[in-house]
N, C-alpha and C positions, 0 to 999 in steps of 0.2 A: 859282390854281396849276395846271400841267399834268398831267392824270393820270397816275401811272408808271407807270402798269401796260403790259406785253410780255405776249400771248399767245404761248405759244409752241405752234404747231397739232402738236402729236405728242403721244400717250401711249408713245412707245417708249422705254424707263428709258434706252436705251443712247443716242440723238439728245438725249435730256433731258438726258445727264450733257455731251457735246458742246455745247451751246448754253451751257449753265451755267459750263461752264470758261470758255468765251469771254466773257462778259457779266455774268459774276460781280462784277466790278470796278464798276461801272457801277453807278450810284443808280436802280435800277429794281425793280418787284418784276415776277420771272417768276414766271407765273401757268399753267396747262394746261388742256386742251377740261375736263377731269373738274371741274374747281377754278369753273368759267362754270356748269359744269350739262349740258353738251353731251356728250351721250351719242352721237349717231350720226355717222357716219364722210362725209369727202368723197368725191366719186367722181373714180377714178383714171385715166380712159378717155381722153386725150388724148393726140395721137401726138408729144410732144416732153415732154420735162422742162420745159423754162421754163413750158406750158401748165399739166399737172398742177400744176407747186408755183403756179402763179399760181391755177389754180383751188379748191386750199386753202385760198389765203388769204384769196378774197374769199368764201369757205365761211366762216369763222370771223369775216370781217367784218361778213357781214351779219347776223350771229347775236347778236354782243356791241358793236359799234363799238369794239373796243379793238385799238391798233395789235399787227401778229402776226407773225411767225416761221414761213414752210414751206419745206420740202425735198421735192423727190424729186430718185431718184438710180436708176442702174443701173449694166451692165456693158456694154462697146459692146465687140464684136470686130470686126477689122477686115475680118477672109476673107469672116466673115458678114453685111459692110456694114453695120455697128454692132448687128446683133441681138443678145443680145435687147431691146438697151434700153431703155424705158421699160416693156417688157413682161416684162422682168427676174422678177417675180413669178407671172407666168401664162409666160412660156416656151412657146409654141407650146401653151397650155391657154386656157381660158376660166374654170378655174379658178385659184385661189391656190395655188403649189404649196410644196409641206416645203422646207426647206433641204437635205435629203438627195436628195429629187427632182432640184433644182437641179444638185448638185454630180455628180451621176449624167450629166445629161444633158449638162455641161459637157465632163464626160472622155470622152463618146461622141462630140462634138464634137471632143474633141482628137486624136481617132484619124482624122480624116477630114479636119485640116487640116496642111498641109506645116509642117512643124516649122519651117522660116526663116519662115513668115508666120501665128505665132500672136500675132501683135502685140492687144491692146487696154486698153482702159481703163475705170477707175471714173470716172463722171461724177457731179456733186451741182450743181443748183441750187438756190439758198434766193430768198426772196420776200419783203423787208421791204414789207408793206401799211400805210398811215397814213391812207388818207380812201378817199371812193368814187373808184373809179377812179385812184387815187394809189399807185404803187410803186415799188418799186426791185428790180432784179435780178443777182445774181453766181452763178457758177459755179466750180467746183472739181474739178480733172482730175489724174487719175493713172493716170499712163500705164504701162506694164509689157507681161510676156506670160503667155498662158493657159499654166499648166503647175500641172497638177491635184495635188494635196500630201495626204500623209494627217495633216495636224496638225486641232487639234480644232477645230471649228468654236465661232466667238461665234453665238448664236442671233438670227437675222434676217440673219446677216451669211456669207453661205454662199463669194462670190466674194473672199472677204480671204484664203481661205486657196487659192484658185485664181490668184491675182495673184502671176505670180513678178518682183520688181522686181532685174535683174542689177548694179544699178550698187549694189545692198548686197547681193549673193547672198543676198536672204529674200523671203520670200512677204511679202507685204502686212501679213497681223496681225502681223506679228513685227517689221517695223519700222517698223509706226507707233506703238510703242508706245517705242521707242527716239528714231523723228525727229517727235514730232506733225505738226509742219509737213506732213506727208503727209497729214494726213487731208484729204479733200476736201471734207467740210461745213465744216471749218476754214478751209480757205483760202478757200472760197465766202462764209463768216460776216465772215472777216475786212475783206474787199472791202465789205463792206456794213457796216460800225462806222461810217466817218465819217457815211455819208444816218443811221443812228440816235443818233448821237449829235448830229448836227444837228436835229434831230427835236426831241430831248431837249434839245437843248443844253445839253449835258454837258459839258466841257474831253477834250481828247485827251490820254490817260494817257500817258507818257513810254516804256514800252515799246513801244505802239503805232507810235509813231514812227519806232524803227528796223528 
């Protein structure tokens, strides 16, 4: 019988509860780095998202061989030619920086870009891993404009409340909590259900469908 078990490579409660909604449904046990024994962290230094989350995931593959779940994600401006994106966390640092840092530097930014061209977007790629060298990739976009908000910040999540999306006059956290469908590991998770549930060979559950 095939092993169930889904790594999912994040200890972050809030990417946990996302993956979890999605795959809840689904005859599998999800499992975390913590739950394997895996205490140290992948490294994030690749100049593309699809790189980084691919290199997650063959981080946590050759650790445990259990098939895995990784995301990275940023913020791409468009003035700034997609900066700071995948460096979304370090920002012109070599550090990690606070989510107040973040959201500081965002709005110094927004002062120095012409207001008809503060175009950008949340990006998310995830990385379903199943064998050496064996994966599958999707991505998840949402698009909007930088217009810096004083609502409260979710912790790790500094640019949701920097994301003003006009076609629901709300920032970001405020309607993905109304339209999920916005969320970008979501629609990036979703694209990737069929390769897992082929994997698993599972049946496609009736909402999936439409």
């Amino acid at each position: 019988m095939k092993d169930r078990r889904l790594l999912i490579g994040t200890n972050n409660p809030q990417k946990l509860k996302d993956f979890q909604a999605i795959l809840g449904g689904l005859d599998l046990e999800l499992i975390t780095p913590v739950e394997c024994g895996i205490t140290d962290s992948p490294a994030e230094d690749a100049s593309t998202f699809e790189q980084n989350s691919l290199a997650k995931a063959t981080f946590y593959w050759e650790r445990v061989h259990v098939p895995c779940l990784t995301d990275d994600s940023g913020a791409e401006i468009a003035f700034l030619h997609g900066a700071p994106g995948v460096r979304t966390r370090r920002w012109d640092s070599e550090e990690e920086l606070t989510d107040e840092v973040i959201r500081t530097k965002a709005i110094a930014a927004t002062k120095a870009i012409p207001a008809d061209q503060r175009q950008m977007q949340l990006r998310n790629v995830v990385t379903f891993m199943f064998g050496d060298d064996q994966f599958a990739q999707a991505e998840g976009v949402v698009p909007g404009v930088l217009q810096p908000s004083d609502l409260q910040m979710t912790p790790g999540y500094p640019f949701d409340v920097l994301l003003y999306l006009p076609q629901f006059q709300q920032w970001y956290v405020q309607a993905k909590k109304e339209h999920p469908e916005l969320n970008h590991r979501r629609q990036a998770l979703l694209k990737l259900l069929p390769h897992i549930q082929q994997f698993y060979h599972d049946p496609v559950r009736s909402e999936e469908k439409s």
